[in-house]
PyMOL Python script that loads the backbone (N, CA, C, O; Angstrom):
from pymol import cmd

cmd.read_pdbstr("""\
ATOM      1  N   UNK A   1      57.516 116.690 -62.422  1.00  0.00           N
ATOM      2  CA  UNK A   1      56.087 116.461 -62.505  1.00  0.00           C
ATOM      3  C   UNK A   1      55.847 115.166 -63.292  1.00  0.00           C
ATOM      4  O   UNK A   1      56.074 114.913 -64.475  1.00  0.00           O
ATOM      5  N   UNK A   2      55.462 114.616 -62.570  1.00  0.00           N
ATOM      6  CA  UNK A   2      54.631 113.232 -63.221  1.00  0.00           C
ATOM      7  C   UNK A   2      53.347 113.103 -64.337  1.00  0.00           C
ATOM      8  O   UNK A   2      52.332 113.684 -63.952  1.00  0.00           O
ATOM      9  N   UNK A   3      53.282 112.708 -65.113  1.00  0.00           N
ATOM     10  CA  UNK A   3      52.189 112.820 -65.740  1.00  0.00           C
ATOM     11  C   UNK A   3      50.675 111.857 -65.369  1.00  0.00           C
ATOM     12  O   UNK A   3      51.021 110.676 -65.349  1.00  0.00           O
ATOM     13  N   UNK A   4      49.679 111.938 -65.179  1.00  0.00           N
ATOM     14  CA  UNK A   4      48.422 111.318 -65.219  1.00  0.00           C
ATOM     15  C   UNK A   4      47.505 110.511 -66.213  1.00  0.00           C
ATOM     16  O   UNK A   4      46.609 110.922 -66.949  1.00  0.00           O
ATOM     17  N   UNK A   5      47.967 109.318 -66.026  1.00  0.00           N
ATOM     18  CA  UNK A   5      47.449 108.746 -67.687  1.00  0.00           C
ATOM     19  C   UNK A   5      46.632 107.328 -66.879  1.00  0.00           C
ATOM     20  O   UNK A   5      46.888 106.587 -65.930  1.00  0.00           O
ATOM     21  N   UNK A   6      45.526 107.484 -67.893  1.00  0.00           N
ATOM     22  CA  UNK A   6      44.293 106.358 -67.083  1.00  0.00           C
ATOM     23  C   UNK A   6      44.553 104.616 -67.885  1.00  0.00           C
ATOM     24  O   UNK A   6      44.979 104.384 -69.016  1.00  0.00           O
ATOM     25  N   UNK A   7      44.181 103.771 -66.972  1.00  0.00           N
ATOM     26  CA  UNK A   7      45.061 102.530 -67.238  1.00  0.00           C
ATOM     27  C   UNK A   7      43.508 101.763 -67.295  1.00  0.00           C
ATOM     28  O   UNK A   7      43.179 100.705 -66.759  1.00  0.00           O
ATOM     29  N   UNK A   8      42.786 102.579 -68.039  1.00  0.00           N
ATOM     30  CA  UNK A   8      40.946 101.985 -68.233  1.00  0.00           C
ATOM     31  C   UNK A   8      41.427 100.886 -69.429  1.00  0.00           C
ATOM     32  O   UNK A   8      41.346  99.671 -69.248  1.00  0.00           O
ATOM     33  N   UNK A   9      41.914 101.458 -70.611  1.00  0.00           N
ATOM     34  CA  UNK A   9      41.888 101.457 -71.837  1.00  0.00           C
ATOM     35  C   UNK A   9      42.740 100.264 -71.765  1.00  0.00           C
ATOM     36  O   UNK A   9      42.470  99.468 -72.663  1.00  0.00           O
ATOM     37  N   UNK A  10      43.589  99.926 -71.059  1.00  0.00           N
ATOM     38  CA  UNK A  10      44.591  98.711 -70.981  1.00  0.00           C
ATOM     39  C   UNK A  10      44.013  97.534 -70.541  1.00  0.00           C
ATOM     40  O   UNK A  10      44.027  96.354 -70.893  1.00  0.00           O
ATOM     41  N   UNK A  11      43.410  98.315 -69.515  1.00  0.00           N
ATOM     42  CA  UNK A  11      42.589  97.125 -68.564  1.00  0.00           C
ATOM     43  C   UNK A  11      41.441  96.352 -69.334  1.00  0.00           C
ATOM     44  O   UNK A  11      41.255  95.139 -69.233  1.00  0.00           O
ATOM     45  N   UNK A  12      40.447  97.506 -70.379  1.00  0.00           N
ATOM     46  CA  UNK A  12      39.224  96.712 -71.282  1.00  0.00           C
ATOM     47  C   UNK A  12      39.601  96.307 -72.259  1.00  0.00           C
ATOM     48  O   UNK A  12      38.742  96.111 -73.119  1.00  0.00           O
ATOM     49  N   UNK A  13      40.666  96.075 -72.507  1.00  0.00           N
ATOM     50  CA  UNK A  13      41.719  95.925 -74.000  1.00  0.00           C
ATOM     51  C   UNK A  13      41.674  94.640 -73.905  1.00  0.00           C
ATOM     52  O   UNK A  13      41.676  94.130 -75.026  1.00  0.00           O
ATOM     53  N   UNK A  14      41.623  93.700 -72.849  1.00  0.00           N
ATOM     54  CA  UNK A  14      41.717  92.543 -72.805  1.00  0.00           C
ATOM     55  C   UNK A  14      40.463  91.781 -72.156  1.00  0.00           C
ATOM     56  O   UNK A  14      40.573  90.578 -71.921  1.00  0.00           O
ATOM     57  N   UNK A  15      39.061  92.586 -71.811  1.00  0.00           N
ATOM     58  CA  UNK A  15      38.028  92.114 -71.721  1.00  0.00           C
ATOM     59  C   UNK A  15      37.382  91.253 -72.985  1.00  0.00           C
ATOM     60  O   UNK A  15      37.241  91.440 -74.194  1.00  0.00           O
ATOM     61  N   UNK A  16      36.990  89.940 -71.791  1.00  0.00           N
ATOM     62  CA  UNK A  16      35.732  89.356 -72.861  1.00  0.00           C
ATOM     63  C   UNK A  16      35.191  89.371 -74.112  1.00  0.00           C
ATOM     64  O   UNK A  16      35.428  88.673 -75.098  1.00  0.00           O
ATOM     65  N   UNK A  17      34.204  90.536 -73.875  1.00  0.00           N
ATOM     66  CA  UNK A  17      33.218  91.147 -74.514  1.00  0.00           C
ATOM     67  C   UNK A  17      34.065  91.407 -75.609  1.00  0.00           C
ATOM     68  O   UNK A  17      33.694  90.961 -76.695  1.00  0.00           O
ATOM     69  N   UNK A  18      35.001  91.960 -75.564  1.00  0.00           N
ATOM     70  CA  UNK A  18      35.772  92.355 -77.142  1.00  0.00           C
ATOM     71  C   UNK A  18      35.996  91.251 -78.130  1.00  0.00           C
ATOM     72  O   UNK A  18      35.996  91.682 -79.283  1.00  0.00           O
ATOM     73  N   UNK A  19      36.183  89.991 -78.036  1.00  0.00           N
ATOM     74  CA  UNK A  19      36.587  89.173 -78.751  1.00  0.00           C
ATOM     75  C   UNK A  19      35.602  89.174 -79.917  1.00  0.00           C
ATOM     76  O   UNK A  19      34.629  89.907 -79.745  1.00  0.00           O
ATOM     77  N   UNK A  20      35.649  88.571 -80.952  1.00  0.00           N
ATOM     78  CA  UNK A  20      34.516  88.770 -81.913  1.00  0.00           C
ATOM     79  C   UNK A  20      33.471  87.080 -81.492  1.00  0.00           C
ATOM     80  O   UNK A  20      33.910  86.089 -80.908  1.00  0.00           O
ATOM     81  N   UNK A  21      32.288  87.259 -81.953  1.00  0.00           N
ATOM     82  CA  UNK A  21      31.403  86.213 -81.267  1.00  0.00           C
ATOM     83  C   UNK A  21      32.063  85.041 -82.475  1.00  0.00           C
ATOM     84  O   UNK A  21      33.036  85.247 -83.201  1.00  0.00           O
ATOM     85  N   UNK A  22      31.196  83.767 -82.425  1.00  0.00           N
ATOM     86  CA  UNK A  22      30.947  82.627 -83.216  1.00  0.00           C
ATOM     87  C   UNK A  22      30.427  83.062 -84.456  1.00  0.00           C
ATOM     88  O   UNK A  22      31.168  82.848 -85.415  1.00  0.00           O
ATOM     89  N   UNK A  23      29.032  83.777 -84.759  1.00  0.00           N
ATOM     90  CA  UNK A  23      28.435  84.331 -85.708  1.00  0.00           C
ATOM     91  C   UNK A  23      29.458  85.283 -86.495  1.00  0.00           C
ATOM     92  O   UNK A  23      29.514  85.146 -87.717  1.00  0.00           O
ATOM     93  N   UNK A  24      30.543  86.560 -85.661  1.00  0.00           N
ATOM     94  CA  UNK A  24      31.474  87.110 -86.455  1.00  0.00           C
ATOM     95  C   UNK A  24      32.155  86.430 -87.075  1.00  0.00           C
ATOM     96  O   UNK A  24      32.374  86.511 -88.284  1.00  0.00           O
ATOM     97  N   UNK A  25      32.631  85.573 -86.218  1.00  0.00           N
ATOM     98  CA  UNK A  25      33.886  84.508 -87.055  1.00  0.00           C
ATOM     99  C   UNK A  25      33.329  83.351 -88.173  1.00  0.00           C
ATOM    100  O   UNK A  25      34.051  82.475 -88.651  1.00  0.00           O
ATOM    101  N   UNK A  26      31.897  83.538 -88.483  1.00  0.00           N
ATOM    102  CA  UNK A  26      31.344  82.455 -89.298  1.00  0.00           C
ATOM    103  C   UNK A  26      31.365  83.423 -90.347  1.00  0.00           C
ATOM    104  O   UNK A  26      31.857  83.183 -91.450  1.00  0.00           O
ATOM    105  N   UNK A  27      30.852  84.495 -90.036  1.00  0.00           N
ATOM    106  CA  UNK A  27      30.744  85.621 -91.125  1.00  0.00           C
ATOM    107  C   UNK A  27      31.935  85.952 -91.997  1.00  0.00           C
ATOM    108  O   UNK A  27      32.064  86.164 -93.202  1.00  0.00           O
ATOM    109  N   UNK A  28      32.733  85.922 -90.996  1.00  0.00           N
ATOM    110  CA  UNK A  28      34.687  86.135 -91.909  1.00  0.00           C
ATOM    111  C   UNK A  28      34.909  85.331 -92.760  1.00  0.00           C
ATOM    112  O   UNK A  28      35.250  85.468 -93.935  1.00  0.00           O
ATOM    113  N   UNK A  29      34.596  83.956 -91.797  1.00  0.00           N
ATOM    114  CA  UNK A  29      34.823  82.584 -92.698  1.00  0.00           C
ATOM    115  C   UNK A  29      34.206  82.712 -94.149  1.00  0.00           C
ATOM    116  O   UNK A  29      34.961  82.488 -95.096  1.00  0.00           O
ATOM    117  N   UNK A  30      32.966  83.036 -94.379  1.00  0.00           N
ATOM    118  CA  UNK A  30      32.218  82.890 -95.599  1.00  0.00           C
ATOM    119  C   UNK A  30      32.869  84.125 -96.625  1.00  0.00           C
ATOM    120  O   UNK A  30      32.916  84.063 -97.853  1.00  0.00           O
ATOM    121  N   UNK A  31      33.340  85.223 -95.788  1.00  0.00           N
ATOM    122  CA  UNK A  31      34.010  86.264 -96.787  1.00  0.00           C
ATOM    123  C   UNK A  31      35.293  85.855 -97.256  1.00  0.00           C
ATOM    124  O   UNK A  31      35.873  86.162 -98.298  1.00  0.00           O
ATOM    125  N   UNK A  32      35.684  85.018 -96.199  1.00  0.00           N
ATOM    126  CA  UNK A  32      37.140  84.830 -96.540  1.00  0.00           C
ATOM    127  C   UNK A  32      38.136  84.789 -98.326  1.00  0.00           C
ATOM    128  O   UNK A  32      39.159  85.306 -98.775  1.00  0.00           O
ATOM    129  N   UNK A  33      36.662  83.509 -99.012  1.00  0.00           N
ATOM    130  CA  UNK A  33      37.154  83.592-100.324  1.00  0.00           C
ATOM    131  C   UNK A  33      37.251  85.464-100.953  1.00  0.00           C
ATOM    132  O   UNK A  33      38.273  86.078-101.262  1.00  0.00           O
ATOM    133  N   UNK A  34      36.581  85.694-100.961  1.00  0.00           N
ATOM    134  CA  UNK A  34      36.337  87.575-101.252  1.00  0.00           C
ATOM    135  C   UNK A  34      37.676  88.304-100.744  1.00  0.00           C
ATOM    136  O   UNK A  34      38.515  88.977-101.343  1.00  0.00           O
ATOM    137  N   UNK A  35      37.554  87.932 -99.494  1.00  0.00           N
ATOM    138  CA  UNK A  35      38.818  88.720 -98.933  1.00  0.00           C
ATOM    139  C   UNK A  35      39.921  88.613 -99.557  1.00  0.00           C
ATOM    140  O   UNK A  35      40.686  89.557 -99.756  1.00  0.00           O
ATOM    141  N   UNK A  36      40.153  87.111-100.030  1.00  0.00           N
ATOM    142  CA  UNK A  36      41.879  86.537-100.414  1.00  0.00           C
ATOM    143  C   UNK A  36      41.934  86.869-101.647  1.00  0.00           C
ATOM    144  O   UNK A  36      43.031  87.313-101.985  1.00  0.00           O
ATOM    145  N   UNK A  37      40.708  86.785-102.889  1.00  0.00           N
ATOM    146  CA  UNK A  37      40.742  87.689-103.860  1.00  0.00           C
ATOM    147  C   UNK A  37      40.985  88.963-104.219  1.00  0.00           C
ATOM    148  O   UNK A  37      41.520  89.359-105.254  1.00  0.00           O
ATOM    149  N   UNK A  38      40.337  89.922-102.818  1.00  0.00           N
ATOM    150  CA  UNK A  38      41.042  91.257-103.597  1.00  0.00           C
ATOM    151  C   UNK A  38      42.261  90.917-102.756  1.00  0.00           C
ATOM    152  O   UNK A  38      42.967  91.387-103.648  1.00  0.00           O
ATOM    153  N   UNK A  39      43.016  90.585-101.984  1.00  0.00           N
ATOM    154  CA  UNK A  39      44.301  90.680-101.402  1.00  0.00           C
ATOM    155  C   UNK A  39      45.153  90.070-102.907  1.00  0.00           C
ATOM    156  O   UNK A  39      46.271  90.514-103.169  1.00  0.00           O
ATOM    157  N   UNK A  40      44.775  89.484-103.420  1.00  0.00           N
ATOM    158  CA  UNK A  40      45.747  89.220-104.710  1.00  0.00           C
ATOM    159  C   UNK A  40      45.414  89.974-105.773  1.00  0.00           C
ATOM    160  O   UNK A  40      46.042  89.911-106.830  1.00  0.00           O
ATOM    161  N   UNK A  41      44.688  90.529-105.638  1.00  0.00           N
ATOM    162  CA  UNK A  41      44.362  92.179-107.227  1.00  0.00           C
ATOM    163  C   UNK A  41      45.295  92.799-106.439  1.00  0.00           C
ATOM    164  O   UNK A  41      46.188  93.440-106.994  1.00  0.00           O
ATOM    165  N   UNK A  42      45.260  92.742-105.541  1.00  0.00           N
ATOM    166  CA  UNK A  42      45.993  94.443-105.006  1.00  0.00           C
ATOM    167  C   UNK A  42      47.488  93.993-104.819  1.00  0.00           C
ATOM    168  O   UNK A  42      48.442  94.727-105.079  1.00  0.00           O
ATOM    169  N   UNK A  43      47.614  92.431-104.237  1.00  0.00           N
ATOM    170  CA  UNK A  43      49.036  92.269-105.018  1.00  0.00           C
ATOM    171  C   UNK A  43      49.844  92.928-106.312  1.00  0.00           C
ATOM    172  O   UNK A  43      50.800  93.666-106.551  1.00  0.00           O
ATOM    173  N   UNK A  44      48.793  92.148-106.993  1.00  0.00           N
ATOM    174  CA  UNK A  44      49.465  92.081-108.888  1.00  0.00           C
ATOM    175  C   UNK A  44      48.897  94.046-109.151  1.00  0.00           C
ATOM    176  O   UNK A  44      49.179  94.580-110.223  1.00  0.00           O
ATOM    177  N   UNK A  45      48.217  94.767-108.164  1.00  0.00           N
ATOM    178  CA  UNK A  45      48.792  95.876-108.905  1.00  0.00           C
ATOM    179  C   UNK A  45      49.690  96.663-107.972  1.00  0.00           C
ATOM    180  O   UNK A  45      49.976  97.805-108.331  1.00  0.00           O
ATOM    181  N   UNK A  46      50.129  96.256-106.934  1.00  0.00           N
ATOM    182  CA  UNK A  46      51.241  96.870-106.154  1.00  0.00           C
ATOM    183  C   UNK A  46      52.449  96.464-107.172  1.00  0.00           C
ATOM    184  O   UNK A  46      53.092  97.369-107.703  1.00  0.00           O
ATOM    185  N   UNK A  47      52.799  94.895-107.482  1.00  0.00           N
ATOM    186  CA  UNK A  47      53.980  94.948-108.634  1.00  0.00           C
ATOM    187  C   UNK A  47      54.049  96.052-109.580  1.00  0.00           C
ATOM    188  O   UNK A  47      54.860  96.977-109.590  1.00  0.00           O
ATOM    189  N   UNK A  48      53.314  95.878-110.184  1.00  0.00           N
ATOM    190  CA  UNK A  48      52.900  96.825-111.070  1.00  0.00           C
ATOM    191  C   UNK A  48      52.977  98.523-111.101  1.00  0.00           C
ATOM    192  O   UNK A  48      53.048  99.309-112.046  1.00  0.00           O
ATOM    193  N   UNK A  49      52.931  98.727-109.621  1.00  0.00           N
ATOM    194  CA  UNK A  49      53.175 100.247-109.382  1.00  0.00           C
ATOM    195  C   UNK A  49      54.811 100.647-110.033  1.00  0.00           C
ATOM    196  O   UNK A  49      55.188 101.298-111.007  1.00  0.00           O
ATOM    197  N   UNK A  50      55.378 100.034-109.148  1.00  0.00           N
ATOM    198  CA  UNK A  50      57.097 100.322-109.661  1.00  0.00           C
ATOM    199  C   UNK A  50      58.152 100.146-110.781  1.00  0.00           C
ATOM    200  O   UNK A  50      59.352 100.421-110.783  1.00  0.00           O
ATOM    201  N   UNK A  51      57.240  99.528-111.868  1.00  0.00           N
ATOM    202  CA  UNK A  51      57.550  99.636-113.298  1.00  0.00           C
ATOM    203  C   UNK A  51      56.859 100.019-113.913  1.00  0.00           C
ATOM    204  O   UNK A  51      55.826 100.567-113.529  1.00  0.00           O
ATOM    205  N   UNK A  52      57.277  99.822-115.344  1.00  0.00           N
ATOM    206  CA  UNK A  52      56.872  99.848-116.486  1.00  0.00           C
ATOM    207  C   UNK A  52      56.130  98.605-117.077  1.00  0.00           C
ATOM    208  O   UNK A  52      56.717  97.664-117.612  1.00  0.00           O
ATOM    209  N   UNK A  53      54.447  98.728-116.883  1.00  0.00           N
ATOM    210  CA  UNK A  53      53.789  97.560-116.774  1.00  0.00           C
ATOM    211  C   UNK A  53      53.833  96.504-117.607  1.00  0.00           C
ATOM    212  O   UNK A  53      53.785  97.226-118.603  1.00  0.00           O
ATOM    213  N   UNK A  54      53.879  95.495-118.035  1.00  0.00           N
ATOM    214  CA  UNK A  54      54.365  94.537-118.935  1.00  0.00           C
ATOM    215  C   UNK A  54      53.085  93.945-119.423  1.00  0.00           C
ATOM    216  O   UNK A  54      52.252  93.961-118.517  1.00  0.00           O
ATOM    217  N   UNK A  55      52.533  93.318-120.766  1.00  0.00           N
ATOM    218  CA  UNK A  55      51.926  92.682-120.755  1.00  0.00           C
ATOM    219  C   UNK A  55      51.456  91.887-119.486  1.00  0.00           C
ATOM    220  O   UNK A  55      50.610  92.194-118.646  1.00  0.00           O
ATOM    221  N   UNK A  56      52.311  90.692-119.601  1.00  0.00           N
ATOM    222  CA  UNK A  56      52.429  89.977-118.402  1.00  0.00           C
ATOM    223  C   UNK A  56      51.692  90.644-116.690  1.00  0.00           C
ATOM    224  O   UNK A  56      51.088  89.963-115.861  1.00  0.00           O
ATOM    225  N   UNK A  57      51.883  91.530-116.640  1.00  0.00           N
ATOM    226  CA  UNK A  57      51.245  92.278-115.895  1.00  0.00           C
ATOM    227  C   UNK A  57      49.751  92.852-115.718  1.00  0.00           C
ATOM    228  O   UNK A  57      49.145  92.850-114.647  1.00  0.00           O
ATOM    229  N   UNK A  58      49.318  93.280-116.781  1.00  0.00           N
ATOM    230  CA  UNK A  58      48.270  93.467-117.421  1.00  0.00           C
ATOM    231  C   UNK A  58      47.207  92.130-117.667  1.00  0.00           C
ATOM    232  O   UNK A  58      46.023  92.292-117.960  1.00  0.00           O
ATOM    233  N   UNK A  59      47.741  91.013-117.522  1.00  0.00           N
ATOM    234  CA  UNK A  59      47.211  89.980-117.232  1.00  0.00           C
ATOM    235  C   UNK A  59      46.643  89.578-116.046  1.00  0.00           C
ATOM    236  O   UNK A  59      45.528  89.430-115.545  1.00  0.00           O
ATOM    237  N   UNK A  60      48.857  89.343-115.533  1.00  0.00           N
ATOM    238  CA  UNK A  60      47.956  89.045-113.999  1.00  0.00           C
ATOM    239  C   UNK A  60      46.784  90.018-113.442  1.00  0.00           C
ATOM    240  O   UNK A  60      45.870  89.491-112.808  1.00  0.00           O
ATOM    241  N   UNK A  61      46.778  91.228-113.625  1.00  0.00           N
ATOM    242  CA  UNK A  61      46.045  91.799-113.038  1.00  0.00           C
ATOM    243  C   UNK A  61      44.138  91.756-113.324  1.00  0.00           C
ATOM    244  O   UNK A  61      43.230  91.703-112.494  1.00  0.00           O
ATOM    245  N   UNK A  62      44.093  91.808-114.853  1.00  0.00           N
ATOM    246  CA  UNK A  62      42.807  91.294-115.518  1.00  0.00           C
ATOM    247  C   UNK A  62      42.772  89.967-114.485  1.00  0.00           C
ATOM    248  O   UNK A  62      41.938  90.001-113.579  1.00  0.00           O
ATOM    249  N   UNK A  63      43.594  88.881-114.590  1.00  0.00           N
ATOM    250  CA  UNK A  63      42.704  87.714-113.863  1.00  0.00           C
ATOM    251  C   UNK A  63      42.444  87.796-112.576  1.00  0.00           C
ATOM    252  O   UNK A  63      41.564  87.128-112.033  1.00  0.00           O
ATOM    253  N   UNK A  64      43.513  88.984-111.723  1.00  0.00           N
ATOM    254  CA  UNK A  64      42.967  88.834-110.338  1.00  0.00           C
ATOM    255  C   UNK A  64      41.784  89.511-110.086  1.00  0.00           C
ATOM    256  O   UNK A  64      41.023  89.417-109.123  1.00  0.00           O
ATOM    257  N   UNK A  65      41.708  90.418-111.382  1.00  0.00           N
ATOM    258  CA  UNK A  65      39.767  91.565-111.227  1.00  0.00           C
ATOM    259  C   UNK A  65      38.831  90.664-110.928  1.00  0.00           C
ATOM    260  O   UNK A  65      38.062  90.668-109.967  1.00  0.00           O
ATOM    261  N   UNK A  66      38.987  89.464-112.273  1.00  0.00           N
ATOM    262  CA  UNK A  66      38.442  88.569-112.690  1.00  0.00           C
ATOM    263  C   UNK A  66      37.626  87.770-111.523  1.00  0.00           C
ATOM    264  O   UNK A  66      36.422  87.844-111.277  1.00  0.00           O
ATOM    265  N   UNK A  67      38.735  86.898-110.806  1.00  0.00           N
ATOM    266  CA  UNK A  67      38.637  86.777-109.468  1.00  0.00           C
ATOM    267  C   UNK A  67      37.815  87.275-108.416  1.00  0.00           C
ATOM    268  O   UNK A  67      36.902  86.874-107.695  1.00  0.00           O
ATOM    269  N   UNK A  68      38.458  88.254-108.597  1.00  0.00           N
ATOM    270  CA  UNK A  68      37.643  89.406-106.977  1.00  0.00           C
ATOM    271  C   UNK A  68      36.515  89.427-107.917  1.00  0.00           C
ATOM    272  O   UNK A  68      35.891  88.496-107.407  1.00  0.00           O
ATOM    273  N   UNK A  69      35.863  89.755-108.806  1.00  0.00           N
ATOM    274  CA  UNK A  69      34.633  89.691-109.308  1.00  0.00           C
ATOM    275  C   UNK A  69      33.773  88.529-108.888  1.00  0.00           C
ATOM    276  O   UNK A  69      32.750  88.584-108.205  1.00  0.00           O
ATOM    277  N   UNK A  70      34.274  87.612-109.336  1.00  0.00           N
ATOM    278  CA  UNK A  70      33.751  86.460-109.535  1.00  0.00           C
ATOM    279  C   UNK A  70      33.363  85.679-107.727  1.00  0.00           C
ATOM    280  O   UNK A  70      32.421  84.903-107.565  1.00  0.00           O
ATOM    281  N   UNK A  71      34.284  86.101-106.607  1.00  0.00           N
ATOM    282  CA  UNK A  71      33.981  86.080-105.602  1.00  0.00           C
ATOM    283  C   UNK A  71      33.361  86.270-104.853  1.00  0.00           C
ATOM    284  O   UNK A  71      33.081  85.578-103.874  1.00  0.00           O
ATOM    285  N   UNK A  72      32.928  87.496-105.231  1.00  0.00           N
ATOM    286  CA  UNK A  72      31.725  88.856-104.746  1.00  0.00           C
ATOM    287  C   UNK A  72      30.636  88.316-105.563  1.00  0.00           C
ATOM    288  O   UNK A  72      29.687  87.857-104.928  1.00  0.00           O
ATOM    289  N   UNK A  73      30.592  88.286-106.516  1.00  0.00           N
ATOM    290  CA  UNK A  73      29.213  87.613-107.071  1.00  0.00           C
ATOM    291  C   UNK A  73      28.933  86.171-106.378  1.00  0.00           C
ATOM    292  O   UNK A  73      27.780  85.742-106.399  1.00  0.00           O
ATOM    293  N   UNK A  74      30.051  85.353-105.714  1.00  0.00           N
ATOM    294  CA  UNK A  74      29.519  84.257-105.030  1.00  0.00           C
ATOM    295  C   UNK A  74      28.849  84.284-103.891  1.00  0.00           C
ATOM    296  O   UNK A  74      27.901  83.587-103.529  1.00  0.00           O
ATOM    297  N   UNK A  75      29.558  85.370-103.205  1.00  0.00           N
ATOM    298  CA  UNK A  75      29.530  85.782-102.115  1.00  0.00           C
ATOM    299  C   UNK A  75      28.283  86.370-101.695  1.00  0.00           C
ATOM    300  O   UNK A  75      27.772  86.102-100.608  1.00  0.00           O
ATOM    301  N   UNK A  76      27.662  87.357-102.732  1.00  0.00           N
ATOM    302  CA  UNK A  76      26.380  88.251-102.575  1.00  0.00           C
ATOM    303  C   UNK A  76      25.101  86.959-102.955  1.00  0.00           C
ATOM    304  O   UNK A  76      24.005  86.861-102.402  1.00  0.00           O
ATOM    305  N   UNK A  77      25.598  86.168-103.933  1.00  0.00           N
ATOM    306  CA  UNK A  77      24.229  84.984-104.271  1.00  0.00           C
ATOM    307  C   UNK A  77      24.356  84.216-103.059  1.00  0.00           C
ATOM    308  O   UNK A  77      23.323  83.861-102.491  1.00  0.00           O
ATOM    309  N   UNK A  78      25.352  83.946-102.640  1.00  0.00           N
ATOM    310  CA  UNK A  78      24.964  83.225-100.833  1.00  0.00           C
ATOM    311  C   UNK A  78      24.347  84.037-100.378  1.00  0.00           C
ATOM    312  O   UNK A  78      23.125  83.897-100.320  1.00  0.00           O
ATOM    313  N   UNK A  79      24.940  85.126 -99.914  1.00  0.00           N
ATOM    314  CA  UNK A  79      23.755  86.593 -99.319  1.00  0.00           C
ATOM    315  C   UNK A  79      22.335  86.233 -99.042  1.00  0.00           C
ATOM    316  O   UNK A  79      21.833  85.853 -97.984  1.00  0.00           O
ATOM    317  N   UNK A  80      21.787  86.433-100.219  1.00  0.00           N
ATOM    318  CA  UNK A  80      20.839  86.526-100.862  1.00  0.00           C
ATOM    319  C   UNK A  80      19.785  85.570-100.252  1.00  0.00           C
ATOM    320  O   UNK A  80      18.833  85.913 -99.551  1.00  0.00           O
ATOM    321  N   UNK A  81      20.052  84.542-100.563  1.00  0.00           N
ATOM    322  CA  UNK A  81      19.188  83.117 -99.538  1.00  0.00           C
ATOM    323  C   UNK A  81      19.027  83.471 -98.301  1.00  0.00           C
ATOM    324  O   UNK A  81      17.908  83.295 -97.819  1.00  0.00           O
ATOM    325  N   UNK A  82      20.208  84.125 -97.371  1.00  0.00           N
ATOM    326  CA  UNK A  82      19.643  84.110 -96.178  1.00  0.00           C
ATOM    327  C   UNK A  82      18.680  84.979 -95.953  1.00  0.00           C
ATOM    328  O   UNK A  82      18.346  85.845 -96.761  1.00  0.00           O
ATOM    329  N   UNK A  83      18.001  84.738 -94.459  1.00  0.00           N
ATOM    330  CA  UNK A  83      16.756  85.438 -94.111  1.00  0.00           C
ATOM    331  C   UNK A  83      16.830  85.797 -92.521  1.00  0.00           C
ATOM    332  O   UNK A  83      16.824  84.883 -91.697  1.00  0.00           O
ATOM    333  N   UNK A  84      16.887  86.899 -92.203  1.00  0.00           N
ATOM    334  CA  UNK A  84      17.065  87.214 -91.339  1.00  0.00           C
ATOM    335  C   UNK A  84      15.667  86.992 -90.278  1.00  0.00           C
ATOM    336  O   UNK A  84      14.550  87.014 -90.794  1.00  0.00           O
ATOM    337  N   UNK A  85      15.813  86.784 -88.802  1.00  0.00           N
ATOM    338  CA  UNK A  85      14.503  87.007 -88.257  1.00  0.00           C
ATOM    339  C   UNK A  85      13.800  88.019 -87.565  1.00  0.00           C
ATOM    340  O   UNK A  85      14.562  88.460 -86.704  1.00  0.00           O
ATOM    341  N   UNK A  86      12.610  88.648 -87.529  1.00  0.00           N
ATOM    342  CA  UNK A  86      12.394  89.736 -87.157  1.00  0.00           C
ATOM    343  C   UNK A  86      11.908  90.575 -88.274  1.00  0.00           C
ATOM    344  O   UNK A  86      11.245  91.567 -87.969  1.00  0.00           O
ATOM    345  N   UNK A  87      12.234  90.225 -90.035  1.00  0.00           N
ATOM    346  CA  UNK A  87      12.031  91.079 -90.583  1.00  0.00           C
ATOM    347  C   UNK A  87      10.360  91.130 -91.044  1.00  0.00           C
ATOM    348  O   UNK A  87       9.447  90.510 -90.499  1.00  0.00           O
ATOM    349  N   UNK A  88      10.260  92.076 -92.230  1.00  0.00           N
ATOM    350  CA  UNK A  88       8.874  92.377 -92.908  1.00  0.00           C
ATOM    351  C   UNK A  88       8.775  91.013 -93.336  1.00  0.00           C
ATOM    352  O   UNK A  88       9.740  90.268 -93.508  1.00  0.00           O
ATOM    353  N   UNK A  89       6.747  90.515 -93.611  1.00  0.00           N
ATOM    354  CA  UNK A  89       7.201  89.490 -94.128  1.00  0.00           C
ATOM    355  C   UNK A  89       6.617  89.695 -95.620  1.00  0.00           C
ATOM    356  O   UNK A  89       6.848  88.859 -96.494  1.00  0.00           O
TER     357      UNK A  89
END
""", "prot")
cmd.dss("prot")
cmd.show_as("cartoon", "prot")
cmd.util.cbc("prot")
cmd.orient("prot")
């Protein structure tokens, strides 16, 4: 016996429409700093999982908070200015 398996999901897997637009990819772009910040907190506390944390450690990690903080606060005051259209006025 053969099995019955639908070849939809393969076929729209590589449609168009899926790609992300211009506006998504502008949107990434502007997160990007945010993004690469927490990707390095979560570095310096993955080291950190498998020992015995070191000063040194405890650092890097304070400055990468530091960081991802400081990103997100850039990130949300850009926010902020924009204005969407359509809304209340």
């Amino acid at each position: 016996m053969s099995p019955i398996v639908t070849v939809q999901t393969a076929v729209t897997a590589f449609a168009d429409w899926i790609e992300p637009t211009d506006a998504e990819l502008d949107a990434i772009e502007q997160e990007m700093p945010a993004i690469l910040a927490d990707v390095d907190l979560l570095d310096a506390q993955i080291v950190a999982l498998d020992r015995t944390s070191t000063e040194l450690d405890t650092r890097r990690i304070r400055r990468a908070h530091r960081r991802a903080l400081v990103a997100r606060r850039d990130l949300a005051n850009r926010a902020t200015g924009v204005t969407l259209p359509g809304g209340a006025a």
